[in-house]
DRENPA-283023 format. One record per residue (C-alpha): y, z, x. Coordinates in steps of 0.5 Angstrom, whole numbers, plus 500, padded with zeros to 3 digits. Each point is the difference from the previous one (the first is absolute). Example, Ala and Ser with C-alpha at 12.3 -4.5 7.8 and 13.67 -1.06 7.14 Angstrom:
491516525 507498502 
END
This chain:
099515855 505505504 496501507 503502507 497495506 499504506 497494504 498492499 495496504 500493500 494497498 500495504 499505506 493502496 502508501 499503494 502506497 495506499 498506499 507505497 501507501 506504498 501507500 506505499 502504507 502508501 507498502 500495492 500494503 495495498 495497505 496493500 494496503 498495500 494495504 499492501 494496499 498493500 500495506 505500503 501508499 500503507 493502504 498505504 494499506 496499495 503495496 501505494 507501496 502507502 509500499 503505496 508499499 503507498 507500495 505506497 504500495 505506499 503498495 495501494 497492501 506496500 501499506 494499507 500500507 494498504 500504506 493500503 493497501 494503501 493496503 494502499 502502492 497497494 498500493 504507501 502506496 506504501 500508498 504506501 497507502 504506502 506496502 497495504 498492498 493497501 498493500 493500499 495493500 496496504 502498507 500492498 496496495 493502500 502506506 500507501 502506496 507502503 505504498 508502502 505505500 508500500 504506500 506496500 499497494 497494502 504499507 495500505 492501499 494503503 495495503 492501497 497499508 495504499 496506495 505504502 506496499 499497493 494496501 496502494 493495500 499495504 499493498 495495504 503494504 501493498 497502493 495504501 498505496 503505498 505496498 505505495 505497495 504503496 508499496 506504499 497504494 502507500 498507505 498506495 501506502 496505495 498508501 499500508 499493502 503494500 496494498 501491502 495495497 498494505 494495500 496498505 499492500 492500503 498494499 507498500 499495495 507501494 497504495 493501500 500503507 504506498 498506501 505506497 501506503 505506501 503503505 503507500 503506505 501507498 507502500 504504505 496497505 503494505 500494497 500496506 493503503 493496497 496507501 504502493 499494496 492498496 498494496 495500495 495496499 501492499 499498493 499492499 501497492 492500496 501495495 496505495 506504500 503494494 498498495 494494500 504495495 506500505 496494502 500497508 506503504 503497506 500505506 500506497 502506503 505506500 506500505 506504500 499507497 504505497 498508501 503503495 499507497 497500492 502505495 494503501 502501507 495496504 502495504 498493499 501494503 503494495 498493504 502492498 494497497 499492503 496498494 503494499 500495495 501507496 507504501 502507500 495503501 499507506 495504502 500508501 496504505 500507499 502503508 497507502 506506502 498500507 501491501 493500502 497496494 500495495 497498493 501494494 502503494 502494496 504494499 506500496 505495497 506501504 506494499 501496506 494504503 497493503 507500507 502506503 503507496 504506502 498506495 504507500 501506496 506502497 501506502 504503494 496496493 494501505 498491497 497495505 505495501 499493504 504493501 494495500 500491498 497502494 498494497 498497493 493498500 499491497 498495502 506498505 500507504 491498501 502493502 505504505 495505503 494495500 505495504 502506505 496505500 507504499 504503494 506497497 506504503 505498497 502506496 501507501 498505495 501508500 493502497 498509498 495504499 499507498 493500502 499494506 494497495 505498494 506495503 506496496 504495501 507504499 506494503 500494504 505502506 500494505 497492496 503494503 507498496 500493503 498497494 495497502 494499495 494505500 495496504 505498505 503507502 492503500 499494506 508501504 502508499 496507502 504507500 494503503 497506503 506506498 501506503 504505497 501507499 504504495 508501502 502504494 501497494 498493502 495497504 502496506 495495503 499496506 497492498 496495504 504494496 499493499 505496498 505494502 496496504 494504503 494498501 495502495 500506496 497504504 503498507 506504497 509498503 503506499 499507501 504502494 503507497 500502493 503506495 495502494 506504497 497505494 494499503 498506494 503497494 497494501 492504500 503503493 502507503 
END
């Protein structure tokens, strides 16, 4: 497993590692962020997690430095847009929508103080609502606006409290100033939107959506489906042009689609592609959701689609090499929660990675970089 570490958090401190966004820069460099979470991560007043860290790599992703951290940044997206960086998410766990900008690649950003500086949508104190969520999932820009999914977790109960919705701006207008963002409506998950031989599903809900454009397209917003026992599976809403509203189109079955997912379009086949912890379904991947509430992470496959509805399974490009046996690497590695984007003919990613000693498979170690060379060959093109 050939992967580049760009940070490790002792477990015994129990900080963990979250949340990775990475995006390739104007100047060519790569930028990198990353949050902490756990008990013994950094609080703010409120005693909520809310540290960043910030990393450069100016040498293609061999080498990082870590030369900043922002406060009240997490669960975070970085983008590019006419030559500035943006870092768009939530103010803490649970916070405020906030959003960021550098124009000097990353050294320095604006502080959200109010509605004109990047305060978006305000959260309630101490987890009153509205209490928005969010993860580093892509920032679509599509015809005249740019286009974010969050949730709002009211009541804030993991799962069954989320309520999905979509923030959008028109472009050419100041990204930093509230007055020209909109939300849609809150869409919470509806149980008849699945199938009844499902059965009983522990905290269902959808989570960490995807606005992607289809081939027809309309905007539509891809999110993980909690449906444990049941793995891979995801919802799609259809989103209005103008980010006003949403509305169920159907569930479908996604590799991975029960943990967090990036999708993007490649922009010269025009097919969907995304890295997810695609996994088989048997009876040792149920016994592991029923015991944790979770999907087994240990592996990371490249998965396409030429439609967003039909997915296949096309390489594994991160498993545990440890040796150790099935059941055994599910309960003790995670490469989870991949953000990435396309870097020419390869895709390069950021990872939250469990291994060596981490806590869980959740409560990720390292913050670890990967090259997926010939991204294009691997999906048959």
């Amino acid at each position: 497993m050939r992967l580049t570490v760009l940070r490790t958090q002792d477990a015994a401190t129990r900080t963990y590692l979250g949340s990775p966004s990475i995006v390739r820069l104007p100047d060519g460099g790569l930028l990198a962020t990353h949050d902490y979470f756990g008990p013994g991560a950094p609080r703010n007043h409120e005693r909520e997690e809310h540290l960043s860290s910030v990393y450069r790599s100016r040498d293609d992703g061999r080498t990082w430095t870590s030369f900043t951290h922002i406060a009240g940044a997490f669960w975070s997206s970085l983008f590019v847009l006419d030559g500035a960086v943006y870092l768009l998410g939530t103010s803490q766990q649970y916070g405020s929508i906030v959003i960021r900008r550098s124009v000097d690649g990353g050294n320095t950003w604006t502080f959200p103080a109010d509605e004109r500086h990047g305060l978006l949508f305000r959260g309630g104190p101490f987890w009153q609502p509205p209490n928005y969520h969010c993860a580093p999932t892509p920032v679509l820009v599509h015809g005249d606006r740019i286009y974010r999914a969050f949730e709002d977790c009211t009541p804030c109960e993991w799962g069954t409290g989320f309520q999905s919705c979509v923030v959008s701006a028109r472009l050419g207008g100041d990204l930093l100033d509230a007055a020209n963002w909109r939300m849609s409506g809150k869409t919470r998950f509806c149980r008849d939107w699945v199938p009844a031989e499902w059965g009983a599903l522990t905290s269902p809900g959808v989570l960490e959506g995807n606005v992607v454009a289809a081939p027809s397209g309309e905007l539509w917003n891809i999110l993980r489906l909690h449906s444990a026992p049941l793995p891979n599976k995801a919802v799609i809403l259809g989103v209005a042009d103008d980010g006003g509203t949403q509305h169920f189109l159907r569930w479908i079955e996604l590799p991975g689609g029960l943990s967090k997912f990036t999708i993007r379009r490649d922009p010269r086949s025009g097919r969907y592609v995304t890295l997810s912890n695609a996994v088989d379904d048997t009876p040792g991947v149920r016994r592991f959701v029923q015991e944790r509430n979770l999907s087994p992470r240990h592996r990371l496959s490249l998965c396409d689609s030429d439609d967003l509805i039909t997915w296949t399974r096309r390489a594994m490009v991160i498993e545990d090499d440890s040796g150790l046996p099935e059941e055994e690497a599910m309960r003790r590695t995670g490469f989870q929660y991949a953000d990435w984007v396309f870097d020419g003919e390869d895709i390069v990613a950021l990872v939250r990675t469990a291994t060596d000693g981490a806590h869980s498979p959740h409560n990720a170690n390292q913050i670890t970089f990967h090259r997926v060379a010939g991204f294009r060959r691997l999906i048959g093109l």
